[in-house]
N, C-alpha and C positions, 0 to 999 in steps of 0.2 A: 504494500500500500504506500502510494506516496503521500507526504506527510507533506500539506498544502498548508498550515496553522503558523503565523509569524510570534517571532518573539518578540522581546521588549528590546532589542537591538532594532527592529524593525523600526522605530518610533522616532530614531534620530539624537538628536542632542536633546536632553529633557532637560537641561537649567535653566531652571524660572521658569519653567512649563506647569501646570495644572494635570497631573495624572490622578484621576477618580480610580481607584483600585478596589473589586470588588474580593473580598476576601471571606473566607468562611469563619469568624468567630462564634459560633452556637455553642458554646461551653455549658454543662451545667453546673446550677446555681445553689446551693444552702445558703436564701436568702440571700444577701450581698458577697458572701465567698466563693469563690470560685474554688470547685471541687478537683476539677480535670482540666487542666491546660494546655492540651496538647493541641489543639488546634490554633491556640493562641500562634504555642510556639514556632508551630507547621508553618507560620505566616508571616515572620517575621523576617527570614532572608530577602522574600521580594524585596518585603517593604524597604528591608538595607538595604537594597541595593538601587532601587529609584532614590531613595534618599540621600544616598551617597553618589550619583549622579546628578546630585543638585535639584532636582523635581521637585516640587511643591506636591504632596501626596497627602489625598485625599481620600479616606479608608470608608467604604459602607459595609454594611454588614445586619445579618438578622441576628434574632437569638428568640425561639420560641415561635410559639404562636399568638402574637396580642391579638390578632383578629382586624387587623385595619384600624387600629386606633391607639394613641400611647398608652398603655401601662405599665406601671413603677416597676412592677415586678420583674421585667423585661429587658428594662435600662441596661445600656453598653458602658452605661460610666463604669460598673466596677472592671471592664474589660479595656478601657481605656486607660485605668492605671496598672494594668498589670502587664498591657500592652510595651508600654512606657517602660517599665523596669526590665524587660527583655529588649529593647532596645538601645536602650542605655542616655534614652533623648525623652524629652519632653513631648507629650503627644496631647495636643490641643484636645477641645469637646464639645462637639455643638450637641447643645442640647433637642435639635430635631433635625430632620433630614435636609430640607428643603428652603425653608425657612429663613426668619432674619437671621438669626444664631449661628444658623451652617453658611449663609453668605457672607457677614462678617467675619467669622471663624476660618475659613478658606483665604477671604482676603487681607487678612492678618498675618498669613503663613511667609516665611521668609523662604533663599533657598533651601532643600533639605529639611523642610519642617515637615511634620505631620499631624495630621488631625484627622480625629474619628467624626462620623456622624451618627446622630442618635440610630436606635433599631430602624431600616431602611422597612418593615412591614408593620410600624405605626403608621404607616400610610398605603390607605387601600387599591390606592394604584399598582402596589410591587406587585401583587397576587391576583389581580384583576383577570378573567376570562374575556374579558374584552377587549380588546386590543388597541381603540379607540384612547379609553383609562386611564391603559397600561403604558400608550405612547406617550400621553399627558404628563405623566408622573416622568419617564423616562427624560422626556425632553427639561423639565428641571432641573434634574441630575446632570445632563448633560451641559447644563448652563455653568456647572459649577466647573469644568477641564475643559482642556484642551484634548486629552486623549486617555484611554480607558484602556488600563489591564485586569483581562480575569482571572483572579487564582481560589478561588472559592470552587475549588473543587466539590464539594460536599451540595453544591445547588446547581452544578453543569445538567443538571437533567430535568432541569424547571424552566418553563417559559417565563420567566419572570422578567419584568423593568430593569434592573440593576445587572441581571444576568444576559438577556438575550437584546431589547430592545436599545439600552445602552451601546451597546457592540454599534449598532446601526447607524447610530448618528456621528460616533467618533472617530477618529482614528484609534483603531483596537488592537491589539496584542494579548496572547496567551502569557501570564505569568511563569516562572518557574517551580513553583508547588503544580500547575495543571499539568504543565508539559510531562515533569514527570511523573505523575499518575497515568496518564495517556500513554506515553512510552512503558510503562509496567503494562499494564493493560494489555496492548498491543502484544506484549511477549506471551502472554497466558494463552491469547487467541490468535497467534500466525504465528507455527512454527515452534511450539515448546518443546525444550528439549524434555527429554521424557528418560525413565518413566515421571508421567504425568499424576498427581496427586490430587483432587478437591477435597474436602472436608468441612460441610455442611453441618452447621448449627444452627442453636435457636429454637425458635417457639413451635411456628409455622411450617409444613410443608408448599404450604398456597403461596409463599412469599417468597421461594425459590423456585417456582416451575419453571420460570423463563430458563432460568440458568442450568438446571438441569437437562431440560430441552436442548439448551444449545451447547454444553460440554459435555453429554452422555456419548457423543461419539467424539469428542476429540480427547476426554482425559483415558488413563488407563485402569485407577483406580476412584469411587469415590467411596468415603467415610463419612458416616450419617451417623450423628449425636443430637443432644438435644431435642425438645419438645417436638418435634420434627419427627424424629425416629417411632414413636410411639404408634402412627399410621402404618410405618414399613411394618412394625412387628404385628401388628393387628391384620393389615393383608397379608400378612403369612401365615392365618391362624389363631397368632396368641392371644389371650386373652391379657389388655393393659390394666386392667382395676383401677382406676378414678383419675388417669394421668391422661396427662392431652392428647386429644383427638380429634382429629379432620375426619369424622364418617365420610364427606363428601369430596374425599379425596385418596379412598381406600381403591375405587379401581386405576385411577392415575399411578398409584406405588405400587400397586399390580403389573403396571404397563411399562414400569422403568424400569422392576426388576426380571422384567421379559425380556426387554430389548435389551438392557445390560449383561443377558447371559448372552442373547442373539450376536452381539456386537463383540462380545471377548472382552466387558469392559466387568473392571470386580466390584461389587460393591460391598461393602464391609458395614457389618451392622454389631451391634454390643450384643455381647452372648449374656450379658449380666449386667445389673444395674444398682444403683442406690436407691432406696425410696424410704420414705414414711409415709404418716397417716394424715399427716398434714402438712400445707405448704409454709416455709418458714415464715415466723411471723413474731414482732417482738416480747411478744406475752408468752413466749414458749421456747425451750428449748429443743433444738433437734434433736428427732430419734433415730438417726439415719442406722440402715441395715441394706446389706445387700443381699439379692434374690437372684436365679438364671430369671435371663431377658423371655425364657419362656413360660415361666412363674411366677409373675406380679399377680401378690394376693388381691381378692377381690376390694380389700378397703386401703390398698396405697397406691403411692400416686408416687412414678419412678422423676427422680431430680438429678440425674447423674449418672453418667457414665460408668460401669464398677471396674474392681482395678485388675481385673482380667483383661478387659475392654481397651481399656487406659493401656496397658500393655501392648496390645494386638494393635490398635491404634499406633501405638511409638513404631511397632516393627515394620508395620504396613509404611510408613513416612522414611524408613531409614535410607533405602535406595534412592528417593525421590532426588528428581534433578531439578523438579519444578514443583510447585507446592502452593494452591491457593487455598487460604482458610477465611470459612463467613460464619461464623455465628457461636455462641461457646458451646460445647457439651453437658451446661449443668446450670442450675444457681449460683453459678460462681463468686456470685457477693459474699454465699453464706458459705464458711470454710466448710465447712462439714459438707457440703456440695461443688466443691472447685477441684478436686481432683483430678478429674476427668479432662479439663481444659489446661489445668496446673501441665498434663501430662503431653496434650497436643504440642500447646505453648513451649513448652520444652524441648520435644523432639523439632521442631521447625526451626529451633537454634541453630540446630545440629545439621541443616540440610546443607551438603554440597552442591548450591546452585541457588536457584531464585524460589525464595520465601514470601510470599505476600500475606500480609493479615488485611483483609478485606472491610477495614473499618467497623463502623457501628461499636455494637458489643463486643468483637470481638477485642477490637484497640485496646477500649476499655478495661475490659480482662487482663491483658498484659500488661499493664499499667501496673492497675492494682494488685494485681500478682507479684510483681516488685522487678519485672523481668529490664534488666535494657535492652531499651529500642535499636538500641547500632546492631542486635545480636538478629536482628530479623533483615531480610533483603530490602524489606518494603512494609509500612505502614500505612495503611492507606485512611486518609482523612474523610472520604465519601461513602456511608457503606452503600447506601441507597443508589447512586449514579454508579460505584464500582459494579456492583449487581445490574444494571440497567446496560450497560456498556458489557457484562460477560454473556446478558442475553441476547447481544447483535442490534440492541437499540438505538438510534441516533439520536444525540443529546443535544438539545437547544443551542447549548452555553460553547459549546463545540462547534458546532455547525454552522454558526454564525461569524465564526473565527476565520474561518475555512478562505483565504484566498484565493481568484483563479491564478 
């Protein structure tokens, strides 16, 4: 594939220029603390690096869902100062998007300044289905630069103002957080060296069909953990006892583990598992026990991968040359339930080759697991567009980039 998307080289001499940078800050929040800052941090070489070619930089960014309208709860200030201490500079604050605040705030910026603008989906244009709205709102935005980079990988797969309709008006550039998510990307689906790994977490089977649709013939192996897995073992018979289930997704895991034998491709499922009798919860302590994956008594409800699984799981990963992972194996927040992902996360350290952790939960998981992030090929900041993009989807935020 030729790769038609320009960089921020593309854009020229940017001192004294207005670059509006749409970056993915969605952190979450305890209250005014920031819990998890990884995508803070994900976003700050761009912004060094317009900054340190003199740009006057201009940051939007969502966090949540306010609904079209400011609320407190939502506020990027405490992202603005955290912003600020990873880059070792003062980062201005407009208190709205559009606004007197953000046009003062902009035109205040010296060379190399920066400044945030409030949550960009306080205003119902960013999210509008109407295009009309959404160009409205954009065309504001656009009054604030001279030229637009996107590196907010984590919304490339949203028609959004600040994402797709921005691009339209400016002179646009891919930042270097997109580019390389794209380039990982790209490696997973043209051309992986093999053997090929997926390993599939999480809640839902319905929220990876795409993907398993589109790498059940290109990977060699995939591994099904998490709430997820509970469908396979059910269309195979077992009986799950009170743990998650897609009934309406029991002939679908019928039809992958068809075609996965048809195709030569392995699918690896937990022979065993963790559960109790209830899902964790702070008025109780767990009572985790494991069961064969063919044995969930009728009153529990399996949370984890068990440590046969977790085993068979590390073996099945050790040859891998290429390795993408989306979703954890477990309740991973609660220890008594992180084993199983403890044990993924582990073995993908270990991979000789390209490692990807497929964003969302899973990033998160390794975070809070204590694991360093240099120990992984790839971290991906999107889980949602990472997913959209390994199901052959064409992403707004991308595609808008695209020059002839």
């Amino acid at each position: 594939m030729v790769d038609h998307t320009a960089g921020i080289e593309s854009l020229g001499d940017l001192r004294g220029r207005r670059v509006l940078v749409r970056s993915d800050l969605n952190v979450p929040l305890d209250g005014t603390s920031i819990t998890d800052d990884g995508r803070i941090r994900a976003s700050v070489p761009t912004l060094r690096q317009l900054s340190d070619a003199g740009a006057r930089v201009v940051v939007t960014a969502h966090l949540g869902r306010p609904d079209g309208s400011p609320d407190p709860r939502y506020s990027l200030r405490p992202v603005a100062e955290r912003l600020s201490e990873l880059l070792g500079r003062p980062v201005a604050f407009a208190t709205d998007t559009v606004g007197a605040s953000a046009s003062e705030t902009v035109e205040g910026l010296a060379d190399g300044g920066v400044a945030l603008l409030e949550n960009v989906r306080f205003n119902a244009g960013e999210t509008s289905k109407d295009d009309a709205a959404r160009g409205a709102f954009a065309d504001e935005l656009a009054a604030l630069a001279d030229a637009f980079v996107s590196d907010g990988f984590g919304v490339v797969h949203r028609k959004q103002a600040s994402v797709y309709d921005v691009a339209q008006r400016l002179p646009s550039a891919m930042g270097g957080l997109v580019a390389a998510e794209v380039d990982v990307l790209r490696r997973l689906t043209e051309h992986p060296d093999r053997p090929y790994v997926v390993v599939l977490g999480g809640s839902k089977v319905s929220d990876k069909l795409g993907v398993i649709d589109n790498l059940i013939d290109k990977a060699d192996r995939l591994l099904i953990g998490g709430g997820m897995v509970f469908t396979f073992l059910k269309a195979q018979g077992h009986e799950v006892g009170r743990s998650l289930l897609e009934d309406d997704q029991l002939d679908t895991c019928t039809r992958y583990l068809t075609e996965a034998a048809d195709r030569g491709v392995e699918i690896v499922l937990p022979t065993d598992v963790v559960v109790d009798t209830a899902f964790p919860s702070g008025d109780r302590e767990p009572q985790p026990r494991v069961v064969p994956a063919s044995e969930i008594p009728a009153d529990a409800l399996g949370l984890d991968i068990g440590p046969k699984s977790s085993a068979a799981f590390a073996a099945a990963l050790a040859d891998a040359r290429t390795v993408f992972w989306n979703g954890p194996m477990g309740v991973f927040e609660v220890e008594a339930f992180a084993e199983g992902t403890r044990a993924v996360a582990e073995a993908l350290t270990k991979v000789d080759g390209l490692s990807v952790v497929g964003g969302g939960d899973s990033a998160a998981a390794v975070r809070q697991l204590g694991f360093d992030e240099a120990a992984f090929g790839h971290i991906s900041t999107g889980g949602g567009a990472s997913l959209e993009f390994l199901e052959g989807k064409q992403l707004p935020g991308i595609a808008v980039l695209e020059k002839d």
